[in-house]
C-alpha positions in Angstrom: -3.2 -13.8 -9.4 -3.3 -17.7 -9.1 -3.9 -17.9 -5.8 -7.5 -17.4 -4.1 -5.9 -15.3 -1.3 -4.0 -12.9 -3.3 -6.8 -12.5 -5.4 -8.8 -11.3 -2.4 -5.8 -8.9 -1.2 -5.3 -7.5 -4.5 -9.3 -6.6 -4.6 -9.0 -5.0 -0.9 -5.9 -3.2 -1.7 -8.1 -1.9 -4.8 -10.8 -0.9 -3.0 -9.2 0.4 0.6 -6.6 2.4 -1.0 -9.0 4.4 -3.3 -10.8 5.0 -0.5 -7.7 6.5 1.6 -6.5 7.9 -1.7 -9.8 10.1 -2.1 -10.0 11.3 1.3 -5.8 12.4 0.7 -7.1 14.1 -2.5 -9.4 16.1 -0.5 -6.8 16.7 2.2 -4.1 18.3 -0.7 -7.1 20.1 -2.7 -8.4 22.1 0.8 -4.9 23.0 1.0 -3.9 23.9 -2.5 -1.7 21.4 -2.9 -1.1 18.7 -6.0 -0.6 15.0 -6.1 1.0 13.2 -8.4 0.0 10.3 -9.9 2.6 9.2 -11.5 4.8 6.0 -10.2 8.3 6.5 -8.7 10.6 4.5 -10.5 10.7 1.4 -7.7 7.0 1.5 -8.3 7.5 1.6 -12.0 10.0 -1.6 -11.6 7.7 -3.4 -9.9 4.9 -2.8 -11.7 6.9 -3.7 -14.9 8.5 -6.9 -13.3 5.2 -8.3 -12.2 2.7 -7.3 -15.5 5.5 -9.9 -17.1 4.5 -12.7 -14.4 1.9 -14.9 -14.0 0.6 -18.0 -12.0 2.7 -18.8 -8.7 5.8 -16.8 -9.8 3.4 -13.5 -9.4 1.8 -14.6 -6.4 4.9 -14.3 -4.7 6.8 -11.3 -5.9 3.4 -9.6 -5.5 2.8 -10.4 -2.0 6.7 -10.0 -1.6 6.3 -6.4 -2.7 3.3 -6.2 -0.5 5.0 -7.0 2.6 7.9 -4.6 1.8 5.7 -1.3 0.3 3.6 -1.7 3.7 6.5 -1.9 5.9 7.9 1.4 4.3 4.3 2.5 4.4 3.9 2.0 8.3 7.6 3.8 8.8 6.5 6.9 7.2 3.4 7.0 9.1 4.8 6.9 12.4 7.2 9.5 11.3 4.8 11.9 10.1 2.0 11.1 13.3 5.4 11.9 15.1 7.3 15.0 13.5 4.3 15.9 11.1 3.2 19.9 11.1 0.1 19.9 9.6 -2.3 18.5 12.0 -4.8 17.5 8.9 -1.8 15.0 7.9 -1.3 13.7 11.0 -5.0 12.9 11.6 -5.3 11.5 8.4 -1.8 9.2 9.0 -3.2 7.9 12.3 -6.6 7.0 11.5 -4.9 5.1 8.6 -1.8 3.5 10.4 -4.0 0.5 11.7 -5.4 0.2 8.6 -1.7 -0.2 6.4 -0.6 -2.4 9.8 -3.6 -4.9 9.3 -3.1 -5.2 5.8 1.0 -5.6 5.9 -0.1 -8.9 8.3 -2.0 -10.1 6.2 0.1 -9.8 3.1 2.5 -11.3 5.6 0.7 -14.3 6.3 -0.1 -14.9 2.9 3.2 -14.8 1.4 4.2 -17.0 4.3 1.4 -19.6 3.2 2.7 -19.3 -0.4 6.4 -19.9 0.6 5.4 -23.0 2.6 
Protein backbone atom coordinates (compact mmCIF):
# COMPACT_ATOMS: atom_id res chain seq x y z
CA UNK A 1 0.00 0.00 0.00
CA UNK A 2 0.91 3.69 -1.06
CA UNK A 3 -1.41 5.29 0.91
CA UNK A 4 -0.90 5.97 4.82
CA UNK A 5 -4.66 4.90 5.37
CA UNK A 6 -4.64 1.69 3.69
CA UNK A 7 -1.60 0.86 5.23
CA UNK A 8 -3.21 1.29 8.63
CA UNK A 9 -6.48 -0.88 7.40
CA UNK A 10 -4.48 -3.51 6.05
CA UNK A 11 -2.46 -3.82 9.61
CA UNK A 12 -6.06 -3.84 11.52
CA UNK A 13 -7.53 -6.23 9.16
CA UNK A 14 -4.29 -8.33 10.01
CA UNK A 15 -4.53 -8.13 13.39
CA UNK A 16 -8.64 -8.11 14.08
CA UNK A 17 -9.20 -10.89 11.85
CA UNK A 18 -6.58 -13.31 13.47
CA UNK A 19 -8.12 -12.53 16.43
CA UNK A 20 -11.83 -13.47 15.25
CA UNK A 21 -10.17 -16.20 13.23
CA UNK A 22 -8.63 -17.93 16.55
CA UNK A 23 -11.64 -17.64 18.56
CA UNK A 24 -13.68 -19.45 15.23
CA UNK A 25 -10.81 -22.12 15.38
CA UNK A 26 -11.76 -22.81 18.88
CA UNK A 27 -15.50 -22.69 18.03
CA UNK A 28 -14.97 -25.62 15.04
CA UNK A 29 -12.28 -27.64 17.25
CA UNK A 30 -14.92 -27.85 20.50
CA UNK A 31 -17.23 -29.08 17.96
CA UNK A 32 -15.12 -31.39 15.89
CA UNK A 33 -15.34 -29.66 13.11
CA UNK A 34 -12.43 -28.45 10.28
CA UNK A 35 -11.62 -25.26 8.66
CA UNK A 36 -10.18 -24.73 5.68
CA UNK A 37 -7.66 -22.55 4.90
CA UNK A 38 -7.46 -22.51 1.71
CA UNK A 39 -8.90 -19.48 -0.61
CA UNK A 40 -12.03 -19.82 -2.70
CA UNK A 41 -11.26 -19.03 -6.04
CA UNK A 42 -12.78 -15.14 -5.90
CA UNK A 43 -10.36 -14.97 -3.06
CA UNK A 44 -7.67 -16.58 -5.09
CA UNK A 45 -8.49 -13.80 -8.06
CA UNK A 46 -8.12 -11.20 -5.98
CA UNK A 47 -5.37 -12.07 -4.16
CA UNK A 48 -3.62 -12.77 -7.54
CA UNK A 49 -4.93 -9.51 -9.24
CA UNK A 50 -3.66 -7.31 -6.48
CA UNK A 51 0.06 -9.12 -5.52
CA UNK A 52 0.60 -7.82 -9.41
CA UNK A 53 -0.34 -4.11 -8.27
CA UNK A 54 1.37 -1.54 -6.63
CA UNK A 55 1.20 2.26 -5.70
CA UNK A 56 -2.33 3.96 -6.21
CA UNK A 57 -3.65 1.32 -8.65
CA UNK A 58 -3.54 -1.24 -5.43
CA UNK A 59 -4.82 1.20 -3.10
CA UNK A 60 -7.95 1.16 -4.82
CA UNK A 61 -8.73 -2.30 -5.99
CA UNK A 62 -7.70 -3.20 -2.45
CA UNK A 63 -10.06 -1.06 -0.59
CA UNK A 64 -12.54 -1.74 -3.54
CA UNK A 65 -12.39 -5.39 -2.50
CA UNK A 66 -12.62 -4.33 1.07
CA UNK A 67 -15.76 -2.60 0.66
CA UNK A 68 -17.29 -5.54 -1.26
CA UNK A 69 -15.85 -8.78 0.95
CA UNK A 70 -17.31 -6.80 4.07
CA UNK A 71 -20.58 -6.12 2.59
CA UNK A 72 -20.93 -10.03 1.82
CA UNK A 73 -19.41 -10.47 5.22
CA UNK A 74 -22.13 -8.38 7.11
CA UNK A 75 -25.04 -10.37 4.79
CA UNK A 76 -24.03 -13.61 6.02
CA UNK A 77 -23.92 -12.57 9.48
CA UNK A 78 -27.23 -11.35 9.72
CA UNK A 79 -28.34 -14.50 8.18
CA UNK A 80 -26.74 -16.77 10.37
CA UNK A 81 -27.60 -14.44 13.92
CA UNK A 82 -31.10 -14.92 12.14
CA UNK A 83 -31.65 -18.61 10.82
CA UNK A 84 -28.28 -19.97 12.52
CA UNK A 85 -28.86 -23.45 14.74
CA UNK A 86 -25.97 -23.58 16.69
CA UNK A 87 -26.20 -21.06 19.28
CA UNK A 88 -22.10 -20.97 19.65
CA UNK A 89 -22.28 -19.57 15.89
CA UNK A 90 -24.71 -17.22 16.43
CA UNK A 91 -22.97 -15.72 19.47
CA UNK A 92 -19.83 -15.66 17.87
CA UNK A 93 -21.63 -13.83 14.52
CA UNK A 94 -23.18 -11.19 16.75
CA UNK A 95 -20.50 -10.22 18.88
CA UNK A 96 -18.54 -9.84 15.54
CA UNK A 97 -21.21 -8.06 13.31
CA UNK A 98 -20.31 -4.59 14.76
CA UNK A 99 -17.03 -5.36 14.43
CA UNK A 100 -17.04 -6.34 10.24
CA UNK A 101 -19.83 -3.13 10.13
CA UNK A 102 -17.12 -0.71 11.62
CA UNK A 103 -14.50 -1.85 9.48
CA UNK A 104 -16.67 -2.06 5.99
CA UNK A 105 -17.16 2.13 6.93
CA UNK A 106 -14.08 2.60 7.21
CA UNK A 107 -12.79 0.84 4.15
CA UNK A 108 -15.74 2.86 2.75
CA UNK A 109 -14.51 6.10 3.65
CA UNK A 110 -11.17 5.42 2.55
CA UNK A 111 -11.78 4.20 -0.85
CA UNK A 112 -14.05 7.25 -1.03
CA UNK A 113 -10.99 9.57 -0.02
CA UNK A 114 -8.84 7.72 -2.67
CA UNK A 115 -11.50 8.12 -5.55
CA UNK A 116 -11.71 11.88 -4.81
Amino acid sequence: ANTPAVQDFGEMMASEHQTALDELESIADLKNATMTTELNAEHQQVREKLTGMSGFPFDTAYMNSQVKDHEKTIALFQTEIANGKDQEVKDYARKYLPHIQIHHHKADSIRKTLNQ
